[in-house]
Biopython code that builds the backbone (N, CA, C, O; Angstrom):
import numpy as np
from Bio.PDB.StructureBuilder import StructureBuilder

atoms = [
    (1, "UNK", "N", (0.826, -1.179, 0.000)),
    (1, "UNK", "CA", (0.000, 0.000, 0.000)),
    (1, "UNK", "C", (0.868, 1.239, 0.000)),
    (1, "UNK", "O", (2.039, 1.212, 0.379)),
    (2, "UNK", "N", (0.347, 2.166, -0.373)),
    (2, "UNK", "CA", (1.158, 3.276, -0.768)),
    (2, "UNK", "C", (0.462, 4.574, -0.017)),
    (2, "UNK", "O", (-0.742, 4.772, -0.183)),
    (3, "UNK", "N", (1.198, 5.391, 0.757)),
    (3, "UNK", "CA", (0.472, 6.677, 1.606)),
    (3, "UNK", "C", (1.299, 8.035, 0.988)),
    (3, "UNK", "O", (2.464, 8.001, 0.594)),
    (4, "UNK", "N", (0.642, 8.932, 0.995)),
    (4, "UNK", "CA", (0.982, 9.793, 0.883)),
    (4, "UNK", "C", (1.972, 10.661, 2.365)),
    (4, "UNK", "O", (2.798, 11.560, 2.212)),
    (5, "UNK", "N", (1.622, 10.151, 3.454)),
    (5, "UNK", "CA", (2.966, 11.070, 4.440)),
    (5, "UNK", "C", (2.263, 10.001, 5.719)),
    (5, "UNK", "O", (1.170, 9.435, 5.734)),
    (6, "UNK", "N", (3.311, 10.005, 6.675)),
    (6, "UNK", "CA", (3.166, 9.445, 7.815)),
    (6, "UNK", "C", (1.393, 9.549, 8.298)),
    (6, "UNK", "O", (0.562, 8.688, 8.008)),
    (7, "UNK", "N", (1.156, 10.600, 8.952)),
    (7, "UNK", "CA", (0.036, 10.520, 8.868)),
    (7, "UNK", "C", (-1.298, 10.033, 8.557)),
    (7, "UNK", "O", (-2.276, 9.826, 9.275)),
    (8, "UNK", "N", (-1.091, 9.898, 7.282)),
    (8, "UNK", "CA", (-1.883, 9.018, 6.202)),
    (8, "UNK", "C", (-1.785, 7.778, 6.389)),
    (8, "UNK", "O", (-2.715, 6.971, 6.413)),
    (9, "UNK", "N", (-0.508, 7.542, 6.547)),
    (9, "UNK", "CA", (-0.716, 5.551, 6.986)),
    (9, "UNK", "C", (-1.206, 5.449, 8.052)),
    (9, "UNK", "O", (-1.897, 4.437, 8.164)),
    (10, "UNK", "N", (-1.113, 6.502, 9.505)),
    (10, "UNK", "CA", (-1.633, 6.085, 10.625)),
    (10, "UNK", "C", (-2.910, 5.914, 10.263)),
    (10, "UNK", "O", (-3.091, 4.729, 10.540)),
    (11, "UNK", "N", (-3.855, 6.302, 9.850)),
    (11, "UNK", "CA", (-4.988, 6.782, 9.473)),
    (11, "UNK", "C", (-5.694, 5.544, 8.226)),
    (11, "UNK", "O", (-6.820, 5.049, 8.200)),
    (12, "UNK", "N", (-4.713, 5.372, 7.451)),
    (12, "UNK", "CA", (-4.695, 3.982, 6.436)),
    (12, "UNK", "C", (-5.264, 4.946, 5.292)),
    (12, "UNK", "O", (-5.770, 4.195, 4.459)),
    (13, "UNK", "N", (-5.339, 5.644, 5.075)),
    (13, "UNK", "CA", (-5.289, 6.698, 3.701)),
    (13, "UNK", "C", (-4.601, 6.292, 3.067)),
    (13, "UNK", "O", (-3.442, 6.392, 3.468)),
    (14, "UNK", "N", (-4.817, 5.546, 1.625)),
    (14, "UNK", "CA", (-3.691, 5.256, 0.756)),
    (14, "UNK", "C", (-4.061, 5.921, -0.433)),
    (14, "UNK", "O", (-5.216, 6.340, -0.502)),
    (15, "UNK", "N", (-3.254, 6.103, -1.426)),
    (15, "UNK", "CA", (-3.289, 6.961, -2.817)),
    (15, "UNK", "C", (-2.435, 5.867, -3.458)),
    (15, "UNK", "O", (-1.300, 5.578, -3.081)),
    (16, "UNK", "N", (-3.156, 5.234, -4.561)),
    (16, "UNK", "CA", (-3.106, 4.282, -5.438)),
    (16, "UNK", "C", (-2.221, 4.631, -6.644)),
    (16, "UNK", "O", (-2.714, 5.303, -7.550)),
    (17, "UNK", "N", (-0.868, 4.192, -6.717)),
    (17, "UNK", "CA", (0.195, 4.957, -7.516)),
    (17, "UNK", "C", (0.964, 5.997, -7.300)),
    (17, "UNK", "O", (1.501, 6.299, -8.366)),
    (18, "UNK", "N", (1.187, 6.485, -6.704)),
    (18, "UNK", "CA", (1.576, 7.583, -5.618)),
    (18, "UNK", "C", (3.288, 7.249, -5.572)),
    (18, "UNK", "O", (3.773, 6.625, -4.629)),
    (19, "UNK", "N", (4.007, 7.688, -6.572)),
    (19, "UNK", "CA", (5.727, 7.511, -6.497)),
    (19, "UNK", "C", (6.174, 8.347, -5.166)),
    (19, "UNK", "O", (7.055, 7.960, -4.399)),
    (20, "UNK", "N", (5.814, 8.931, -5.092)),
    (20, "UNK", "CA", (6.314, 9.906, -4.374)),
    (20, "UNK", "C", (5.948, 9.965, -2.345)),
    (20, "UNK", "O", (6.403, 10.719, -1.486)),
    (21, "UNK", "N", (4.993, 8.846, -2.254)),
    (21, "UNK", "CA", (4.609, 8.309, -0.789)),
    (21, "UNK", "C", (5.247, 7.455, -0.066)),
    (21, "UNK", "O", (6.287, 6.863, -0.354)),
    (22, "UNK", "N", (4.603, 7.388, 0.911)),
    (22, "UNK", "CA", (4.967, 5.969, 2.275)),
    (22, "UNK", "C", (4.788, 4.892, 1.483)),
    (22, "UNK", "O", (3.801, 4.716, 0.770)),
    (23, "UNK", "N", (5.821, 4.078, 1.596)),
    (23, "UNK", "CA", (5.312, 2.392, 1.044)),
    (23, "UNK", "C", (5.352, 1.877, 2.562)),
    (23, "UNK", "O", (6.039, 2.231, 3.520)),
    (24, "UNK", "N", (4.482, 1.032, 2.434)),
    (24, "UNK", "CA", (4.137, 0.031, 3.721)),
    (24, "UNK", "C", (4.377, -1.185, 2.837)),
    (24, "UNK", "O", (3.426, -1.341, 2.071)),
    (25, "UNK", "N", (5.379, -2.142, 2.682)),
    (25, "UNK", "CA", (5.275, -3.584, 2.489)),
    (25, "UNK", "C", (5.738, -4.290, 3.094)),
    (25, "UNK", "O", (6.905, -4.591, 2.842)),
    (26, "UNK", "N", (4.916, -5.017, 4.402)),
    (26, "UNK", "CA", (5.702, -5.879, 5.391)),
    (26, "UNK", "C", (6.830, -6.844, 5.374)),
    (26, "UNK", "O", (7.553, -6.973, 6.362)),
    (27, "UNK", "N", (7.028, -7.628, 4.123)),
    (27, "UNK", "CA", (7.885, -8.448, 3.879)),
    (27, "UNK", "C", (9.346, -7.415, 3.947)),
    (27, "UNK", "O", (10.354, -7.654, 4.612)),
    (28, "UNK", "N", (9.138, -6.394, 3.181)),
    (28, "UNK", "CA", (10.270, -5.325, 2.888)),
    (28, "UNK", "C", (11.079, -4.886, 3.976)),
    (28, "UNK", "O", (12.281, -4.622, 3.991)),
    (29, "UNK", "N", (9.861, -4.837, 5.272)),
    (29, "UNK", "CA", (9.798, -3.871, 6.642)),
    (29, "UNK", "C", (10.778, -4.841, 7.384)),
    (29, "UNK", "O", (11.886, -4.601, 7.864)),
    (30, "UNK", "N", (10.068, -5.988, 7.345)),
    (30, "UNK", "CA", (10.799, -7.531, 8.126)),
    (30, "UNK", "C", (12.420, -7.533, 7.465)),
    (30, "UNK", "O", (13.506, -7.577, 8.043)),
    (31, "UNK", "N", (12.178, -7.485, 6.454)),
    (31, "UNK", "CA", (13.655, -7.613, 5.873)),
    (31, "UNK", "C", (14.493, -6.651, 6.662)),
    (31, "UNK", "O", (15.223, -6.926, 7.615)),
    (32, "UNK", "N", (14.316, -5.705, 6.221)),
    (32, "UNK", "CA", (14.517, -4.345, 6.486)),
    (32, "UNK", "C", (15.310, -3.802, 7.869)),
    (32, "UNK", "O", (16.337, -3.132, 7.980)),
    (33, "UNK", "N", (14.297, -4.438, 8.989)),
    (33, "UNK", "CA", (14.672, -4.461, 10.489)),
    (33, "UNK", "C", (15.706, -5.141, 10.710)),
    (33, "UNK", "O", (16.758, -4.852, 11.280)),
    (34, "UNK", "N", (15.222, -6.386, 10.054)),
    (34, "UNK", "CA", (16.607, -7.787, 10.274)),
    (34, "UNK", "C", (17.865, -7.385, 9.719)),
    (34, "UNK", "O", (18.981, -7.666, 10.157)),
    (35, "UNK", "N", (17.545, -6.624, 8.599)),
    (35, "UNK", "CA", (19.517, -6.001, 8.190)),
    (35, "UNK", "C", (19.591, -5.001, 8.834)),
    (35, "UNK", "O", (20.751, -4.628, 8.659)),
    (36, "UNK", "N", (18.999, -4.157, 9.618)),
    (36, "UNK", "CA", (19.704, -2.653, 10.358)),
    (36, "UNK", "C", (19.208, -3.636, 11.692)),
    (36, "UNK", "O", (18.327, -2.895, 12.130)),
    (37, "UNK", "N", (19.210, -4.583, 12.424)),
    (37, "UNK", "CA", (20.136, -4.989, 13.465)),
    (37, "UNK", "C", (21.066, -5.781, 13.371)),
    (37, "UNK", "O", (21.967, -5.755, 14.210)),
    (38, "UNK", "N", (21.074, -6.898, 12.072)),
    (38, "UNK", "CA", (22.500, -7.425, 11.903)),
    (38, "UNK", "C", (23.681, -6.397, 11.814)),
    (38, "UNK", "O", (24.796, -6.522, 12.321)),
    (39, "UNK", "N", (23.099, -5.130, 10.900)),
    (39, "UNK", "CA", (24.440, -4.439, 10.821)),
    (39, "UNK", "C", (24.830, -3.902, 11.941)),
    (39, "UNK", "O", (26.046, -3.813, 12.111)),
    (40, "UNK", "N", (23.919, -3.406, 12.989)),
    (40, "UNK", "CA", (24.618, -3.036, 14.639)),
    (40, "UNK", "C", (25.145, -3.916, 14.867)),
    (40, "UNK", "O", (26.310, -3.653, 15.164)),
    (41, "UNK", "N", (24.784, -5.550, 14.919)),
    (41, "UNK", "CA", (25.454, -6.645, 15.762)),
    (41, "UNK", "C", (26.765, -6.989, 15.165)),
    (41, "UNK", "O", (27.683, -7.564, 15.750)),
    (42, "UNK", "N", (26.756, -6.607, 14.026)),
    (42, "UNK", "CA", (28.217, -6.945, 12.925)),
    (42, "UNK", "C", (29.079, -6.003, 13.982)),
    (42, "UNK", "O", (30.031, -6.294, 14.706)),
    (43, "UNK", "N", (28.374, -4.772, 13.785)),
    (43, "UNK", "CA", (29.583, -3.339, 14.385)),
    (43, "UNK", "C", (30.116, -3.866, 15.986)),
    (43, "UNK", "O", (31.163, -3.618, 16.584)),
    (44, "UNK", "N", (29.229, -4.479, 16.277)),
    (44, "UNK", "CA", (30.126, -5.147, 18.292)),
    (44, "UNK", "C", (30.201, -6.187, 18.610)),
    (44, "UNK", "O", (29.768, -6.696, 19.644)),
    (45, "UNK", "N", (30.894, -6.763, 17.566)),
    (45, "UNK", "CA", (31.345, -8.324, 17.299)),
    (45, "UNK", "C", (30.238, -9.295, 17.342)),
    (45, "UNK", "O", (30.198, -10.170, 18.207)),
    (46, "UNK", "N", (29.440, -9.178, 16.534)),
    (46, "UNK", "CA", (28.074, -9.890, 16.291)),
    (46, "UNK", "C", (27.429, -10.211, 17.183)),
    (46, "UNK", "O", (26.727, -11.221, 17.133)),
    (47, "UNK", "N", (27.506, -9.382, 18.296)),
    (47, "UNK", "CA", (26.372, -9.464, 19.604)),
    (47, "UNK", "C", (25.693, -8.140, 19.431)),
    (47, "UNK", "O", (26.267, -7.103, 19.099)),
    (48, "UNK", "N", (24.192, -8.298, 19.732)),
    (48, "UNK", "CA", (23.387, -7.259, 19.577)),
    (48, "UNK", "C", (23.540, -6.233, 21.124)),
    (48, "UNK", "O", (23.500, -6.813, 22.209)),
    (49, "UNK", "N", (23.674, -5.052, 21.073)),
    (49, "UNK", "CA", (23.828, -4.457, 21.839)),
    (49, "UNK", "C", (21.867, -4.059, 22.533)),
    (49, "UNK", "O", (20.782, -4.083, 21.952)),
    (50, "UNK", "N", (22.223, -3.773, 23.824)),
    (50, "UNK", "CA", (21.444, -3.879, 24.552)),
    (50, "UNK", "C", (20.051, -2.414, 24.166)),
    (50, "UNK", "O", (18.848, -2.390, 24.427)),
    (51, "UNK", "N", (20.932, -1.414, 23.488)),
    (51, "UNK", "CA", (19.629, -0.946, 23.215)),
    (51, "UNK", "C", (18.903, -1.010, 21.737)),
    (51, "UNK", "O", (17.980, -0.343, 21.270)),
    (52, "UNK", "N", (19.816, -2.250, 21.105)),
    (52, "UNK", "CA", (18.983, -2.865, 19.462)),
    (52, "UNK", "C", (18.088, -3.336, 20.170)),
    (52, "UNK", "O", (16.903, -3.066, 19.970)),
    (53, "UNK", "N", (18.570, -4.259, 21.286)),
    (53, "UNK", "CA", (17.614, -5.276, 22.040)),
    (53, "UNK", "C", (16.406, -4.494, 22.434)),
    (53, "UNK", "O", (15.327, -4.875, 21.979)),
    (54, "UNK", "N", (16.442, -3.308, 23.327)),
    (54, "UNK", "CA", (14.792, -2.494, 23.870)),
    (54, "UNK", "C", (14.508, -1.696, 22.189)),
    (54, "UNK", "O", (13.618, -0.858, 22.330)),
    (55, "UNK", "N", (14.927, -1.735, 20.973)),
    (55, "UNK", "CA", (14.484, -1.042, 20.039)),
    (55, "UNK", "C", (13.021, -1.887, 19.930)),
    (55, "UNK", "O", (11.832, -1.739, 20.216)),
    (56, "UNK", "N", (14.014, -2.965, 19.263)),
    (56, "UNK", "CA", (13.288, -4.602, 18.759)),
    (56, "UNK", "C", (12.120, -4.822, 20.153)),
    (56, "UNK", "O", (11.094, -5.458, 19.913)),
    (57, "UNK", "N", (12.268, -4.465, 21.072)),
    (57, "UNK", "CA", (10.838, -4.742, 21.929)),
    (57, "UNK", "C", (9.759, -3.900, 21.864)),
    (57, "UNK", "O", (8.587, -4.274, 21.834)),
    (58, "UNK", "N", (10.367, -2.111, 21.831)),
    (58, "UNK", "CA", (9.604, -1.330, 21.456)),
    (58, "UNK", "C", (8.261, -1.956, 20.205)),
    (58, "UNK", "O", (7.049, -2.168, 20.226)),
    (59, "UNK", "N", (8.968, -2.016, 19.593)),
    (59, "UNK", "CA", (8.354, -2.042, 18.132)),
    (59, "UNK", "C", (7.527, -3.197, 18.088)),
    (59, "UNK", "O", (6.514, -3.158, 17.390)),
    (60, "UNK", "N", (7.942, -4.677, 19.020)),
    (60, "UNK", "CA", (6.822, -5.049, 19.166)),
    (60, "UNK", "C", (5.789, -4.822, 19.687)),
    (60, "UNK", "O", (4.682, -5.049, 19.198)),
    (61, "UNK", "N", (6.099, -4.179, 21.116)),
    (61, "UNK", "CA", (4.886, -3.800, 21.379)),
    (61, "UNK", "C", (3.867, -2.192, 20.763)),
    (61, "UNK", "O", (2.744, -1.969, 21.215)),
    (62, "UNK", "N", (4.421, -1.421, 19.897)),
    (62, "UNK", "CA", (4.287, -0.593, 19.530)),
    (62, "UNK", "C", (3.586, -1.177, 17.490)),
    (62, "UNK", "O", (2.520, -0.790, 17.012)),
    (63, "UNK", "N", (4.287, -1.825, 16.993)),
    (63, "UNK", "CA", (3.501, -2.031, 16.028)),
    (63, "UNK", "C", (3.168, -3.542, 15.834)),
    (63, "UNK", "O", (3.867, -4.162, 15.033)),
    (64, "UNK", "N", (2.251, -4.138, 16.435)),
    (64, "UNK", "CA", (1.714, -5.615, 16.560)),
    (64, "UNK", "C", (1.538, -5.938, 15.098)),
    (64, "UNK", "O", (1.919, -7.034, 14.688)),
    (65, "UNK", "N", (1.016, -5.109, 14.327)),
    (65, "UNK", "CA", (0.313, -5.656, 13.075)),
    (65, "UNK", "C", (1.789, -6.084, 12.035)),
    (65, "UNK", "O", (1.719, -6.920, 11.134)),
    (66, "UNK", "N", (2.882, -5.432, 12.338)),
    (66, "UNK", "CA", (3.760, -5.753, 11.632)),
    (66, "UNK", "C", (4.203, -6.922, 11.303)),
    (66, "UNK", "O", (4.712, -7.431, 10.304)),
    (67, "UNK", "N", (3.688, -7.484, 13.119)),
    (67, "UNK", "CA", (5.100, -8.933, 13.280)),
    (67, "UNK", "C", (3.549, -9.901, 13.046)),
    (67, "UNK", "O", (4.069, -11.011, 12.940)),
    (68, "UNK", "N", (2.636, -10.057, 12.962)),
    (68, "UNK", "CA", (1.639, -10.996, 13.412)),
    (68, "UNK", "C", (1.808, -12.308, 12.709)),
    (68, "UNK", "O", (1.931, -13.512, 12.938)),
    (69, "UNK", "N", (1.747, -11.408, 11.698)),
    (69, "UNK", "CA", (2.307, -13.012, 10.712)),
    (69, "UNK", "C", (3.852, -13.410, 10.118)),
    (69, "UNK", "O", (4.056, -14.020, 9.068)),
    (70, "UNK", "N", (4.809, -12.942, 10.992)),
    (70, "UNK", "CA", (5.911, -13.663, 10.988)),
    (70, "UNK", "C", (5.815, -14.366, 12.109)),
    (70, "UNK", "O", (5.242, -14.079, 13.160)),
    (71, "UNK", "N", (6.659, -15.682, 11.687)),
    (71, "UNK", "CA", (6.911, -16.695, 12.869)),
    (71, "UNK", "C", (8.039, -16.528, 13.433)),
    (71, "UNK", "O", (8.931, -15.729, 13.149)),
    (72, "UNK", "N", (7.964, -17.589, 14.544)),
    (72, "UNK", "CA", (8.954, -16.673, 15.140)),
    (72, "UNK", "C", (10.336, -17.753, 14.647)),
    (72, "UNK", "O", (11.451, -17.517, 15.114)),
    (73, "UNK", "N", (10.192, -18.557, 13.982)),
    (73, "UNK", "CA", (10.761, -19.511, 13.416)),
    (73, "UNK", "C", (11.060, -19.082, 11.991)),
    (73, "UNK", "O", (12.149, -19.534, 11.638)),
    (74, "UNK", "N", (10.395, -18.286, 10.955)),
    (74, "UNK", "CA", (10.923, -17.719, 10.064)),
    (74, "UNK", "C", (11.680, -16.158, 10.561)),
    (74, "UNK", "O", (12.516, -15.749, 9.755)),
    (75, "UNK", "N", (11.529, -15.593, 11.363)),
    (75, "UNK", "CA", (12.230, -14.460, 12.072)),
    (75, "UNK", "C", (13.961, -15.080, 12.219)),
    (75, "UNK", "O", (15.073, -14.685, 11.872)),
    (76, "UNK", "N", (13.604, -15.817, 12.669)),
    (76, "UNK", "CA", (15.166, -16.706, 13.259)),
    (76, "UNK", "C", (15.754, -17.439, 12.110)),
    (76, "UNK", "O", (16.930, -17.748, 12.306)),
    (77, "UNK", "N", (15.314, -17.766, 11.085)),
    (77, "UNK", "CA", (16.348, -17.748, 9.797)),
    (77, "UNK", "C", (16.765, -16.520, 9.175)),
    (77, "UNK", "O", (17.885, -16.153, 8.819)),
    (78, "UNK", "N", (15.488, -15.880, 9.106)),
    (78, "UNK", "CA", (16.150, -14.721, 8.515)),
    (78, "UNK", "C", (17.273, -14.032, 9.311)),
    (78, "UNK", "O", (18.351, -13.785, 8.771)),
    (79, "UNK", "N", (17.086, -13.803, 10.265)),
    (79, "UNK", "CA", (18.261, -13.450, 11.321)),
    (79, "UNK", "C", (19.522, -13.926, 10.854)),
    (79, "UNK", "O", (20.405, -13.228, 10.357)),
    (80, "UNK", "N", (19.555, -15.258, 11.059)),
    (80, "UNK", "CA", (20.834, -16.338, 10.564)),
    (80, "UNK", "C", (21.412, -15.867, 9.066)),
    (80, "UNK", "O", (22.534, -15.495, 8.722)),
    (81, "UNK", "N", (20.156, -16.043, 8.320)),
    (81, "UNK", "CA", (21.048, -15.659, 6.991)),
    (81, "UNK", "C", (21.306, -13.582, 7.134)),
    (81, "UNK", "O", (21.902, -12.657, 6.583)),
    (82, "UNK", "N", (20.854, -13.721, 7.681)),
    (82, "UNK", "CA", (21.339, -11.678, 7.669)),
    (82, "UNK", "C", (23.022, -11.865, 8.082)),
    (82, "UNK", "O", (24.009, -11.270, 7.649)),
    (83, "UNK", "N", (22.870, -13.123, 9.267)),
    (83, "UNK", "CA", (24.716, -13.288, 10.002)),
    (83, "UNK", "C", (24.721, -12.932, 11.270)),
    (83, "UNK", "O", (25.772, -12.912, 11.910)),
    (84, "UNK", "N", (23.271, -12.527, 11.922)),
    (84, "UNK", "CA", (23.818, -12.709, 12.911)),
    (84, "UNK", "C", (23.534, -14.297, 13.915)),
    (84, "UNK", "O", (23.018, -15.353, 13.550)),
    (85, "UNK", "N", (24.052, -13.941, 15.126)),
    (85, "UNK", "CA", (24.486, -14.771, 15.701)),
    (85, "UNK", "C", (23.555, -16.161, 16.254)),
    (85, "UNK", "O", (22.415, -15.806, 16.556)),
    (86, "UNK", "N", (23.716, -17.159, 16.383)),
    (86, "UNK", "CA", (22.696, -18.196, 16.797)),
    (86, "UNK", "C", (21.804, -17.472, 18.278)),
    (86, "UNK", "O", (20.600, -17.218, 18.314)),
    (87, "UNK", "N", (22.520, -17.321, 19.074)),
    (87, "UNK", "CA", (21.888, -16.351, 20.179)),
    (87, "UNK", "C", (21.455, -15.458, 20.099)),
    (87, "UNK", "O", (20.405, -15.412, 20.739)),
    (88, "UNK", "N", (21.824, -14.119, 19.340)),
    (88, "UNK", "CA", (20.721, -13.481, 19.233)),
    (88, "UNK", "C", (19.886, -13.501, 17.774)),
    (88, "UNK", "O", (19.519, -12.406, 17.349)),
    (89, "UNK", "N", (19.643, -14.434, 17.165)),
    (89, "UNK", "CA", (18.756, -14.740, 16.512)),
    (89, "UNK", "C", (16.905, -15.565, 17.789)),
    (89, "UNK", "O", (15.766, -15.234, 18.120)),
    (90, "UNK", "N", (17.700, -16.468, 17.921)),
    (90, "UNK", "CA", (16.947, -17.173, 19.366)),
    (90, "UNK", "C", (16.209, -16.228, 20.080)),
    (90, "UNK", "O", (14.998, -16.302, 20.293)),
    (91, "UNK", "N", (17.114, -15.157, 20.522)),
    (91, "UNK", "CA", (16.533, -14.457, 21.374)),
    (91, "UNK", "C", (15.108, -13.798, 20.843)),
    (91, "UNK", "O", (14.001, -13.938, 21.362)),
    (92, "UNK", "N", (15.493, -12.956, 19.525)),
    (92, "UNK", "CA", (14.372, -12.301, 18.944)),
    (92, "UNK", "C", (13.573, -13.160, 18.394)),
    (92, "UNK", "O", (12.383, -12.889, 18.237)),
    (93, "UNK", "N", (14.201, -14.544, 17.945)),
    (93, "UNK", "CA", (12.460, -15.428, 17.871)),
    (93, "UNK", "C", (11.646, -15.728, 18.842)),
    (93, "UNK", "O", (10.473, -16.085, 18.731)),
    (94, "UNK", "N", (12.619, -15.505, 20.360)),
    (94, "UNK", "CA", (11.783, -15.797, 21.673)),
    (94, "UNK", "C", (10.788, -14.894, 21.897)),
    (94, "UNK", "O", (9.620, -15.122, 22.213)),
    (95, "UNK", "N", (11.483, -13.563, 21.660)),
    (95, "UNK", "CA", (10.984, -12.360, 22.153)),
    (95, "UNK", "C", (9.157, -12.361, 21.324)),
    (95, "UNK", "O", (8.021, -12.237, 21.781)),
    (96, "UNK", "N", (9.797, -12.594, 19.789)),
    (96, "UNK", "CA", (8.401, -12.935, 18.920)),
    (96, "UNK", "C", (7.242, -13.428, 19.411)),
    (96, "UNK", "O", (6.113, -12.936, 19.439)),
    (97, "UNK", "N", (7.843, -14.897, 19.957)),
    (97, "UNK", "CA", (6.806, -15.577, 20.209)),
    (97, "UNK", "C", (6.229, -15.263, 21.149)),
    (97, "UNK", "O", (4.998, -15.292, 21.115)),
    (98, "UNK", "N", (6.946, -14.831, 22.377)),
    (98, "UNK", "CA", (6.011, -14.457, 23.426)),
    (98, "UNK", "C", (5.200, -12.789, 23.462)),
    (98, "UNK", "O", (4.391, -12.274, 24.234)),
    (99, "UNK", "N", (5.941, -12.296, 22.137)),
    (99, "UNK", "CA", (5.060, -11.392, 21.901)),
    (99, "UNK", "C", (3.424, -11.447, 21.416)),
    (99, "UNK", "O", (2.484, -10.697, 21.678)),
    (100, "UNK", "N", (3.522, -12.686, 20.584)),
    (100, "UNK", "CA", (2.434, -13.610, 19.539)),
    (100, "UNK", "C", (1.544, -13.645, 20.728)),
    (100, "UNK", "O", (0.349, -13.385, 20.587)),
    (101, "UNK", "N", (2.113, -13.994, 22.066)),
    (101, "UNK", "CA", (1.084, -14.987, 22.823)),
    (101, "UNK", "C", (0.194, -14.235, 23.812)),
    (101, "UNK", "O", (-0.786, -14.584, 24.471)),
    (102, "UNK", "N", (1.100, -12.687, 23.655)),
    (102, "UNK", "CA", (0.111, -11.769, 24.637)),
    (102, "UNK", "C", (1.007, -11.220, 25.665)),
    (102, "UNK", "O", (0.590, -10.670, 26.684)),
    (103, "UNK", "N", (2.311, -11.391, 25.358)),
    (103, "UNK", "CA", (3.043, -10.312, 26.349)),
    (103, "UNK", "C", (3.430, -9.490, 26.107)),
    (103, "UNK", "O", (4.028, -9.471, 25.032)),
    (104, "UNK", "N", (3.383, -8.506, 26.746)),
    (104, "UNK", "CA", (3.827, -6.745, 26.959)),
    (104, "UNK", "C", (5.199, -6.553, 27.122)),
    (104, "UNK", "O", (5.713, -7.288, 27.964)),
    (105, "UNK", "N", (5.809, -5.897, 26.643)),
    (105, "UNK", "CA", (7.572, -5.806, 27.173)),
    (105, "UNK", "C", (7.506, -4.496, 27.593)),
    (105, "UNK", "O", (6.743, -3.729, 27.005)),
    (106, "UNK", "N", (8.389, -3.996, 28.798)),
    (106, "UNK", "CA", (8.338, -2.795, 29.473)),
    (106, "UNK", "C", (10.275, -2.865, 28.708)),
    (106, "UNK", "O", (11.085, -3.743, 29.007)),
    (107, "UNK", "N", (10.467, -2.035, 28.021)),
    (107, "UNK", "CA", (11.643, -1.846, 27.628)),
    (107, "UNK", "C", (12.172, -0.718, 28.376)),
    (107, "UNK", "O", (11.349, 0.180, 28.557)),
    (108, "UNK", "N", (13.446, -0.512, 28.906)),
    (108, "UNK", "CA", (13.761, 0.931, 29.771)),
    (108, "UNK", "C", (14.041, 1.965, 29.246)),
    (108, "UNK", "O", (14.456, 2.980, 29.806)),
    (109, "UNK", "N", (13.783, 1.755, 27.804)),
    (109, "UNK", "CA", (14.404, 3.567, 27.023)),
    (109, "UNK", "C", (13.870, 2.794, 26.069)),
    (109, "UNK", "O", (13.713, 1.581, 26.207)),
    (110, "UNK", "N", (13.363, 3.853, 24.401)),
    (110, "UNK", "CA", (12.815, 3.717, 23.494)),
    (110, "UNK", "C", (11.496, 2.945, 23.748)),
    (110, "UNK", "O", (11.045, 1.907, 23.265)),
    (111, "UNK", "N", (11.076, 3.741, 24.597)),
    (111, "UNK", "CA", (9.708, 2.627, 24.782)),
    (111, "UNK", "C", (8.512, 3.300, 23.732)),
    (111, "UNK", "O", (7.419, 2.736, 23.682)),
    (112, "UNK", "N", (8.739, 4.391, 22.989)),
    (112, "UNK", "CA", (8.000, 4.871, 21.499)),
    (112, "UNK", "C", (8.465, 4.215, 20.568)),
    (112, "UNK", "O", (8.011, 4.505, 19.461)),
    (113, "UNK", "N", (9.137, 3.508, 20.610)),
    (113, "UNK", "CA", (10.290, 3.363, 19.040)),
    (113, "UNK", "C", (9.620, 2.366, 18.385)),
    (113, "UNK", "O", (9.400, 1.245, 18.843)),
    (114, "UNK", "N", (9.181, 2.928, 16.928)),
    (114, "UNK", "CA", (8.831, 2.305, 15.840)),
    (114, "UNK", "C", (9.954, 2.249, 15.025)),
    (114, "UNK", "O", (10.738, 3.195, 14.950)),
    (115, "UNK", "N", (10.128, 0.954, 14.255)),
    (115, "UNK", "CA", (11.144, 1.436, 12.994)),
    (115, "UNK", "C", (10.711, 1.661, 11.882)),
    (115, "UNK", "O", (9.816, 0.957, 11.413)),
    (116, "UNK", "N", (11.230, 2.657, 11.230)),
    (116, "UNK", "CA", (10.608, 2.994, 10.360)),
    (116, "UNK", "C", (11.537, 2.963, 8.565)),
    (116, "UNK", "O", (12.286, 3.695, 7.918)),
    (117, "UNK", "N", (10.877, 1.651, 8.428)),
    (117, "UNK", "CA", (11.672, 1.211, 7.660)),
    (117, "UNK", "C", (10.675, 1.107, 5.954)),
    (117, "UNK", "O", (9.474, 1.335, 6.100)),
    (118, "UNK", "N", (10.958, 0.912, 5.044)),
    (118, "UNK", "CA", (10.365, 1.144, 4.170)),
    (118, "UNK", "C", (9.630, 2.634, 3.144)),
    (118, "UNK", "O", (8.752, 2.615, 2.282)),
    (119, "UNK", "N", (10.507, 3.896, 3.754)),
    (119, "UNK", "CA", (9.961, 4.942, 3.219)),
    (119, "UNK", "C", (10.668, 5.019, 1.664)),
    (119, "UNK", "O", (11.835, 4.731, 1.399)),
    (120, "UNK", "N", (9.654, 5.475, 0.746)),
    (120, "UNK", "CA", (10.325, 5.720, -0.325)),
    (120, "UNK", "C", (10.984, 7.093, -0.135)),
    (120, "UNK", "O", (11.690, 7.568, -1.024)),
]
sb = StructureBuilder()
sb.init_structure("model")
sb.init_model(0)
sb.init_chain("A")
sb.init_seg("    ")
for serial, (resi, resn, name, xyz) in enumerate(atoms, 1):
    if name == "N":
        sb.init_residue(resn, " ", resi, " ")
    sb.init_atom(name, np.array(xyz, "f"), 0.0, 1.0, " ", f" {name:<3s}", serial, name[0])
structure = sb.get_structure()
């Protein structure tokens, strides 16, 4: 779907052909997240630093509709093939799943943080 400015997607206003808008395509978004935290975890010897870690919680609990239909088992390959690490791949499929199941994460900083990934 295609928006014309932030706003508009909150709202779900889309403009049909619109080069020049918000793209929302979840597959893109998923991708997207998974390479801008592999590339932090690359930068500190392929361990995810602790505030990728409260980003990645933010955002679950902040945009549910994103993750709903990733598993938390396809999350954790993609992870792997991005490079990072068996552990923190695990971790964020854990985090997934128990996000899936109805838990809340109280993260201690970035507790707004959406990522905002996919703008044209």
């Amino acid at each position: 779907m295609t928006f014309r400015s932030r706003r508009a997607r909150e709202r779900g206003i889309a403009v049909p052909g619109c080069v020049y808008c918000w793209r929302m395509e979840d597959d893109k978004d998923i991708d997207g997240i998974v390479e801008f935290l592999a590339r932090w975890a690359r930068g500190y010897g392929n361990k995810l630093k602790w505030n990728e870690q409260e980003k990645f919680k933010a955002d679950l609990n902040n945009s549910p509709d994103r993750w709903r239909e990733v598993s938390p088992d396809r999350l954790s390959a993609l992870c792997r093939r991005a490079g990072m690490s068996e552990t923190d791949s695990s971790m964020l499929a854990g985090w997934l799943g128990e996000s899936q199941a109805g838990k809340r994460f109280r993260p201690r900083s970035y507790r707004t943080h959406k990522f905002q990934i996919g703008s044209a």
